[in-house]
Rosetta silent file (secondary structure, phi, psi, omega in degrees, C-alpha in Angstrom):
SEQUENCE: XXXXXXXXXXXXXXXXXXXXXXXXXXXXXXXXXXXXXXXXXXXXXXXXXXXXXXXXXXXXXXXXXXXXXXXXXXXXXXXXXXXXXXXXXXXXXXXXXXXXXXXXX
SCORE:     score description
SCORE:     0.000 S_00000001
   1 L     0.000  139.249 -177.604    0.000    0.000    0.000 S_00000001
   2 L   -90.472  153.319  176.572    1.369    3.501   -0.856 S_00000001
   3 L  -107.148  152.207  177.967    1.681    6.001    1.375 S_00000001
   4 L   -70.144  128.327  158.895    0.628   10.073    0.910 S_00000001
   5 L  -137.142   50.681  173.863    3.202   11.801    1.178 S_00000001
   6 L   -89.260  167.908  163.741    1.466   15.505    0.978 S_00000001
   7 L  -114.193  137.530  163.977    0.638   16.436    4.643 S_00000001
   8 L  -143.914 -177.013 -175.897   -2.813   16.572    5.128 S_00000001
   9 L   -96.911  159.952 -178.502   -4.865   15.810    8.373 S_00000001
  10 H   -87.932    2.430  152.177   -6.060   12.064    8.788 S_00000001
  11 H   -39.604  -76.541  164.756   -9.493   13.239    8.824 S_00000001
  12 H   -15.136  -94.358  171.530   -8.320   14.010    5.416 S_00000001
  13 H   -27.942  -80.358  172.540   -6.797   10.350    4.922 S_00000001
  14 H   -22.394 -107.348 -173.484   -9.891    8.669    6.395 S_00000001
  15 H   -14.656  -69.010 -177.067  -12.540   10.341    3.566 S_00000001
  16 H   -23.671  -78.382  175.054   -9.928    9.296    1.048 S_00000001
  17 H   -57.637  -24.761 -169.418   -9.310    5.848    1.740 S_00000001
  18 H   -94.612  -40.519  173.173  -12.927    5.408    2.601 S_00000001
  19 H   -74.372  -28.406  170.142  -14.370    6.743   -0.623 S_00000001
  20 L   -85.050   18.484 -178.057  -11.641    5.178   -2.715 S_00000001
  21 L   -10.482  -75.267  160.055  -11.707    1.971   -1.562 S_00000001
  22 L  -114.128   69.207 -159.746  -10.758    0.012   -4.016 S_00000001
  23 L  -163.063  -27.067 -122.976   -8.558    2.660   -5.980 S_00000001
  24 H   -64.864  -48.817 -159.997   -7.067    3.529   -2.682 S_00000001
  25 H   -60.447  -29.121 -165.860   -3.622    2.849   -4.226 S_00000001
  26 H   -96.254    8.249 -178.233   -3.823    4.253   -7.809 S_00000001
  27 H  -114.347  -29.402  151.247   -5.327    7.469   -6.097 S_00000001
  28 H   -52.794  -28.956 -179.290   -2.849    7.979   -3.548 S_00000001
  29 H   -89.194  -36.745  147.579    0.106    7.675   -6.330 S_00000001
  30 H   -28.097  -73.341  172.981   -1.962   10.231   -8.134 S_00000001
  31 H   -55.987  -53.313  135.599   -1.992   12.343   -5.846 S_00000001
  32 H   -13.476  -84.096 -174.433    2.143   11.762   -5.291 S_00000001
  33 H   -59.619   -5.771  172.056    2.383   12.656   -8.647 S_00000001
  34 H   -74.731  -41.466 -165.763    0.574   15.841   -8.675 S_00000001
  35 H   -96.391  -22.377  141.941    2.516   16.865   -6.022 S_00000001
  36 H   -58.260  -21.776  155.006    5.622   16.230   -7.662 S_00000001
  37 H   -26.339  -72.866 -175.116    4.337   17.944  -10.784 S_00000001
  38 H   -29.752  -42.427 -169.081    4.331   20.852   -8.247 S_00000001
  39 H   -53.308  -55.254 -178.745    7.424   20.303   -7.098 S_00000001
  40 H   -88.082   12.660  166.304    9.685   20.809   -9.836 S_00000001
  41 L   -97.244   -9.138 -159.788    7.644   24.213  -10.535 S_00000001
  42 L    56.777   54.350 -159.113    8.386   25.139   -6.686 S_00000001
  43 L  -135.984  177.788 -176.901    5.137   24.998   -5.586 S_00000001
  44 L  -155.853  154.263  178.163    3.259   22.348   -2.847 S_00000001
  45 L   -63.286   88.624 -175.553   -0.115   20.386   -2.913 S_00000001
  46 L   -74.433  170.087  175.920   -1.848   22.117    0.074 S_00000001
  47 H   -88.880  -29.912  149.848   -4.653   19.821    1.812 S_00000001
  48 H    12.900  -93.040 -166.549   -6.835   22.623    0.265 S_00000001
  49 H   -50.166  -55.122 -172.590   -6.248   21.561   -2.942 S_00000001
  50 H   -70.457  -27.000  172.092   -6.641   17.791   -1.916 S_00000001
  51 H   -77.364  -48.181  128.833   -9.832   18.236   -0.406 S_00000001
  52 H    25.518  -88.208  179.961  -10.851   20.023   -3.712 S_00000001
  53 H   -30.093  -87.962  167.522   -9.659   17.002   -5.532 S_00000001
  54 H   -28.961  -38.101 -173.908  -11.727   14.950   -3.733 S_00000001
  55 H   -79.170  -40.669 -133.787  -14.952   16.695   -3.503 S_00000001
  56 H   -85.218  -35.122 -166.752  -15.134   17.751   -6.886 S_00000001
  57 L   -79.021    5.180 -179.660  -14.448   13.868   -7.988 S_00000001
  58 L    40.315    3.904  157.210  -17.665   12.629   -6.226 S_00000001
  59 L   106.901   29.543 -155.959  -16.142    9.161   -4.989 S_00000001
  60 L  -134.982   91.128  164.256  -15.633    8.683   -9.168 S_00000001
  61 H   -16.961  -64.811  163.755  -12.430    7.442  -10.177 S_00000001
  62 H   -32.110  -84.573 -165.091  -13.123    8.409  -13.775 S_00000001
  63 H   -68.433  -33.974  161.411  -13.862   12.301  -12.449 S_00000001
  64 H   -41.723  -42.417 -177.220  -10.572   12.066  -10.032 S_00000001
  65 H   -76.051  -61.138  145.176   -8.456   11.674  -13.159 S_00000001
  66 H     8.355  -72.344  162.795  -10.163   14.261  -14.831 S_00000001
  67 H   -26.571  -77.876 -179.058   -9.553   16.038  -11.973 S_00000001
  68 H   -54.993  -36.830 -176.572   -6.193   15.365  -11.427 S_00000001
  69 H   -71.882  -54.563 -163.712   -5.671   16.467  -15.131 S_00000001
  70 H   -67.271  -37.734 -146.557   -7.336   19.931  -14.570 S_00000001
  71 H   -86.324  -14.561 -172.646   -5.492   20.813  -11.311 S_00000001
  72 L   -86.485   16.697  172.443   -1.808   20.081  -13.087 S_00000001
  73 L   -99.289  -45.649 -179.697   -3.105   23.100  -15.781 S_00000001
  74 L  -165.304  103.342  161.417   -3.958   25.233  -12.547 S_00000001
  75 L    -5.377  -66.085  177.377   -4.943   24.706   -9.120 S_00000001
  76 L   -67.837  -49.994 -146.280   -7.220   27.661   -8.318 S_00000001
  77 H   -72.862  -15.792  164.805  -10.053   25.930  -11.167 S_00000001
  78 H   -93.301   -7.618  156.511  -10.519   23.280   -8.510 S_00000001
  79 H   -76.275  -22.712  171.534  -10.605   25.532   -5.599 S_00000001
  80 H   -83.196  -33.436  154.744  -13.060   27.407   -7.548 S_00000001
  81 H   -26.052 -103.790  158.853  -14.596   23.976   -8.448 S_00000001
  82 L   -37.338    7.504  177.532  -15.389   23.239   -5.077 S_00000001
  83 L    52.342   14.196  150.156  -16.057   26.701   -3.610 S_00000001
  84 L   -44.982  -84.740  173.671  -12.820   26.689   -1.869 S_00000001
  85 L    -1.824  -48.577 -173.227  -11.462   29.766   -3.167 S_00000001
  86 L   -90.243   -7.291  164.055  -12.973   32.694   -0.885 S_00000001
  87 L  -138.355   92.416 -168.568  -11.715   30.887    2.299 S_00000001
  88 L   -38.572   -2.864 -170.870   -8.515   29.406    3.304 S_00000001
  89 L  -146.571   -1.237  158.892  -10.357   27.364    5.879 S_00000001
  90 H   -64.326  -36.448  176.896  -13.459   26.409    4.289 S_00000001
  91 H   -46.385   -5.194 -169.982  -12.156   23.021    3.070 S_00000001
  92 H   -55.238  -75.902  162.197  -12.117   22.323    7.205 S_00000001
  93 H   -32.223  -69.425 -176.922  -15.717   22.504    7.364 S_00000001
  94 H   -59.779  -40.399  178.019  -16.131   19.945    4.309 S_00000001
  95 H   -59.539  -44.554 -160.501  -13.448   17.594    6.100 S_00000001
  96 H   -91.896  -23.507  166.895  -14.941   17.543    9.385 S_00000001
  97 H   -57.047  -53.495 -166.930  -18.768   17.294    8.058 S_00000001
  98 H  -103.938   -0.181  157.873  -17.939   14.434    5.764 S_00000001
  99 H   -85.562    1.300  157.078  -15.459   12.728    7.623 S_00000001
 100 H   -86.892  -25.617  170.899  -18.171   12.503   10.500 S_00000001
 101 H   -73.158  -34.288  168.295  -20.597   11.223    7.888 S_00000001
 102 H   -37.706  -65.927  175.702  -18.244    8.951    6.742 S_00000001
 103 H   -58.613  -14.705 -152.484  -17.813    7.172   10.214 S_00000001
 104 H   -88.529  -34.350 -173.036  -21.169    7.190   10.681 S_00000001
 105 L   -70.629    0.000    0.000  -21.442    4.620    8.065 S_00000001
């Protein structure tokens, strides 16, 4: 199993792993690779951005890649995706709401 190696909160992790079950692996090395995209531009993945990712991709492997395609053109269209964009700390809110629904399940 691969490991993330963006920092995000395990909140974070949880939602991931739990909507991506069985993807978990090829979506975490996505996500690796994005943020080395970043990397060699001098830039970093924020958990923002990965929460973004996530929302925007509806639990849909298919729309993750998609994703994952759009955010290595630019970032901000998936913070704007996701209505991130006017608050550094809304993505919080969406983590802790759907990683409580999540457990719930």
């Amino acid at each position: 199993m691969n490991s993330l190696r963006i920092s995000i909160s395990d909140k974070l992790l949880f939602i991931i792993k739990n909507r991506f079950k069985s993807n978990n692996d090829l979506v975490i090395e996505e996500l690796n690779k994005l943020d080395d995209y970043y990397k060699t531009i001098g830039e970093n993945i924020s958990e923002r951005t990965v929460a973004a990712i996530i929302k925007c991709s509806e639990n849909d492997l298919k729309k993750f890649m998609q994703i994952i395609n759009i955010t290595k053109n630019d970032w901000r269209d998936v913070l704007i995706s996701a209505k991130f964009h006017n608050n550094v700390n809304v993505h919080k809110t969406w983590i802790l709401e759907n990683y409580e629904f999540d457990i719930k399940k």
